[in-house]
C-alpha positions in Angstrom: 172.1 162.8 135.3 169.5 160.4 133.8 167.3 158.2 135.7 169.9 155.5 137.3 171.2 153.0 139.4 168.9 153.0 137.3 166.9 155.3 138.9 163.2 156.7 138.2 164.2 160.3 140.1 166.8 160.6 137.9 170.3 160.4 140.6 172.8 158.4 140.3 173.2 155.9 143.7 176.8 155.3 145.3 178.6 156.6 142.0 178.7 160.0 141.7 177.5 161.3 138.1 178.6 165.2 138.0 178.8 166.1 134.0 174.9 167.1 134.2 176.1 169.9 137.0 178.3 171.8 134.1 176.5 174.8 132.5 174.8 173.6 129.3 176.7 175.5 127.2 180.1 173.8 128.3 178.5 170.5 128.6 177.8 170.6 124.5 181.2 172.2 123.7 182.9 168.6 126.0 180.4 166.4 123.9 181.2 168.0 120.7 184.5 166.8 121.4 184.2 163.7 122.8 185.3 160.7 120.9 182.6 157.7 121.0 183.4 154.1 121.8 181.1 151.2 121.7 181.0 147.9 123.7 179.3 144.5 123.6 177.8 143.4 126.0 180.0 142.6 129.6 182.9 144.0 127.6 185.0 146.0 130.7 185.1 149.6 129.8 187.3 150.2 133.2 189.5 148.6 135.2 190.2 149.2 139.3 193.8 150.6 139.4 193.7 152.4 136.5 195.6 155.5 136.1 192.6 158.9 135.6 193.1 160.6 132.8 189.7 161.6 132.0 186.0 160.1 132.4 183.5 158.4 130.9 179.8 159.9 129.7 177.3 157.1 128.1 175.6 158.1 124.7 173.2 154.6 125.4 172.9 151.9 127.1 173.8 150.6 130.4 177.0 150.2 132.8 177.5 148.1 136.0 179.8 149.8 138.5 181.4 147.9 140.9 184.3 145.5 142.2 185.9 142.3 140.7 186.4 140.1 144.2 189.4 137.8 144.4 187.4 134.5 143.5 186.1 136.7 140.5 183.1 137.1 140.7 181.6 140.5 140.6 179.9 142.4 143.3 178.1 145.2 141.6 177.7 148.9 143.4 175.6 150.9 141.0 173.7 150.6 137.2 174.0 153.7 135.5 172.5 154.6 131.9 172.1 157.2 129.1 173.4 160.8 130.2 175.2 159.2 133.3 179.3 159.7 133.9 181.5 158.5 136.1 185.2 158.7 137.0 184.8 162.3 137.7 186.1 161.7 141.3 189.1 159.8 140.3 190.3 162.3 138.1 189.7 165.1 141.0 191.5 163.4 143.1 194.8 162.2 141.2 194.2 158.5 142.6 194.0 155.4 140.5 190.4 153.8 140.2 188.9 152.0 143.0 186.0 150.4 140.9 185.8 148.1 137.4 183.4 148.7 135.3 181.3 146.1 132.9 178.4 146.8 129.6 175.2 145.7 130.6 174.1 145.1 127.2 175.6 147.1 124.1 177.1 150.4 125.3 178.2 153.6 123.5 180.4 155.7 125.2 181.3 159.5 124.9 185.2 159.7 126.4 185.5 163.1 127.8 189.6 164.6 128.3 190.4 165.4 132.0 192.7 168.2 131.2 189.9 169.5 128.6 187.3 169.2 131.9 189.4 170.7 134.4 189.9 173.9 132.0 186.7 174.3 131.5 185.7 173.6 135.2 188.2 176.7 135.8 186.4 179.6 133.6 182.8 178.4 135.4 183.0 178.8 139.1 179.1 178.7 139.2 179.7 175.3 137.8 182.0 174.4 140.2 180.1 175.0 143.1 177.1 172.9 142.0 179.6 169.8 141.4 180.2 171.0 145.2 176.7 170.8 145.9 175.8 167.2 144.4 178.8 166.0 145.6 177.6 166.5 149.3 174.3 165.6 148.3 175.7 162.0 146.9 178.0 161.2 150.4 174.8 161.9 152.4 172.8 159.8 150.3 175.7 156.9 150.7 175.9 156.9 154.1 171.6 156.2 154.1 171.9 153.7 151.9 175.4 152.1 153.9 173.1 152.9 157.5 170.3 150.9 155.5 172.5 147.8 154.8 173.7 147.4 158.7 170.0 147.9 159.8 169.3 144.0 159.9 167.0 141.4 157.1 167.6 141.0 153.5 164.0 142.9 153.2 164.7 146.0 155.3 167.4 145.5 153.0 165.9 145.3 149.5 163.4 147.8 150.7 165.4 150.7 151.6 167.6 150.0 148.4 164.2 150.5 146.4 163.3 153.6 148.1 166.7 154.8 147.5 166.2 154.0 143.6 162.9 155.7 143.6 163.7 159.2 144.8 160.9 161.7 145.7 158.9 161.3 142.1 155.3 160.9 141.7 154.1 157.5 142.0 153.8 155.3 139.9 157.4 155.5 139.5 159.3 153.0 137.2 162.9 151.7 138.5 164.8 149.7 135.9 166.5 147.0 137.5 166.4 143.4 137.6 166.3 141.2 140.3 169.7 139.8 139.9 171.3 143.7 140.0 169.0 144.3 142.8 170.5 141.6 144.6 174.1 142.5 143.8 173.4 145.9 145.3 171.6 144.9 148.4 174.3 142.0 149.1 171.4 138.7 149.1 170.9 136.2 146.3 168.2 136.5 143.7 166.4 134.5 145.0 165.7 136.4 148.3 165.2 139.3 146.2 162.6 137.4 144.4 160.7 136.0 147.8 160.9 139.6 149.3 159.6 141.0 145.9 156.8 138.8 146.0 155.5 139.6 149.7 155.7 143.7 148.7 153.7 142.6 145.6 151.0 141.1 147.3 150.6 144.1 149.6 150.0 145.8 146.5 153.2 148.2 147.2 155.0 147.4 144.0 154.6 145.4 140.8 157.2 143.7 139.4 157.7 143.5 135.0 160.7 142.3 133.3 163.7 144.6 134.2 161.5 147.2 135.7 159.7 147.3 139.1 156.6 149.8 139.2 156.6 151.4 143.2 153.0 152.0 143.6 153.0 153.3 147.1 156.7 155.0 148.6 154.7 155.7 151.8 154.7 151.9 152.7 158.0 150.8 151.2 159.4 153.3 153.5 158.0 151.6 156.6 158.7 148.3 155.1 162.4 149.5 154.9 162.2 150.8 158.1 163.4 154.4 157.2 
């Protein structure tokens, strides 16, 4: 995994990225395979209800997670970005796909076979168990952020979704998102996310740049978010 949702530790929030678990030697032998497909920009790579037959691992570029809802507009549940995957858990469990997925910006693709994975999966049981591993390590992490979201105001909100995105790292750290995707993910409009943004900016806990927020101080966002 890369640095996604997109995050500056280097997880992958809410969607589960497990190709980076693999042993690096069967990780290159997938990839070597792997046919490459590019899309534009909001091009959909996925669609919810597909049938698995295999995942997705992007080359470059960025991909939005999430749900079309009924009026169609699109609620968004993770960003991901280069050396991220997803669709692992679809194809390990034999269901059809519960999420869409959209470009954000040019995208290139590496399309990785599920049969091709699973045989591989089966001569590398040490491999196996650390897909285990981050697999637990992702449902814990979901059910912080999901806790987060029920504690109460958009900026207990926003906040715990930033510490989420920042990891444990070394401050400064650097979280790619915008405010609109920031939004999407903590469930409030942009411009609450700007307002809240703002008031953590002027305590001199964040900065905000275009597309990237700089957390200067993870101590004090964590109060903020109440965590």
């Amino acid at each position: 995994m890369s640095e996604t949702l997109h995050l500056g530790s280097g997880r992958s929030l809410v969607a589960p990225t497990l190709f980076g678990q693999l042993d690096p030697q069967l990780r290159t032998e997938l990839i070597g395979n792997a046919p490459l497909r590019q899309f534009a920009d909001g091009a959909l790579i996925q669609q919810r209800g597909d049938t698995p037959s295999g995942f997705w691992l992007i080359k470059e570029g960025r991909v939005t997670v999430g749900q079309f809802l009924a009026d169609g507009t699109f609620r968004a549940l993770a960003v991901l970005g280069s050396g991220d995957s997803y669709g692992e858990l679809a194809l390990f469990s034999g269901r059809r796909r519960v999420v869409d997925a959209l470009a954000r910006g040019p995208a290139d693709l590496l399309w990785i076979d599920g049969a091709r994975f699973e045989a591989a999966l089966g001569h590398s049981p040490q491999s196996m168990r650390r897909l285990l591993g981050a697999l637990a390590e992702e449902l814990q992490e979901m059910l912080d952020v999901v806790a987060g979201l029920r504690r109460g105001s958009a900026s207990r909100r926003i906040a715990a979704m930033l510490v989420n995105l920042a990891g444990t790292g070394p401050v400064p750290i650097r979280v790619a998102i915008g405010q609109e995707e920031l939004g999407e993910l903590a469930g409030v409009t942009r411009a609450t996310v700007n307002k809240v943004l703002a008031v953590l900016e002027a305590k001199a806990i964040l900065q905000r740049g275009y597309g990237v927020l700089e957390i200067a101080d993870l101590g004090r966002l964590r109060i903020e978010s109440g965590k």
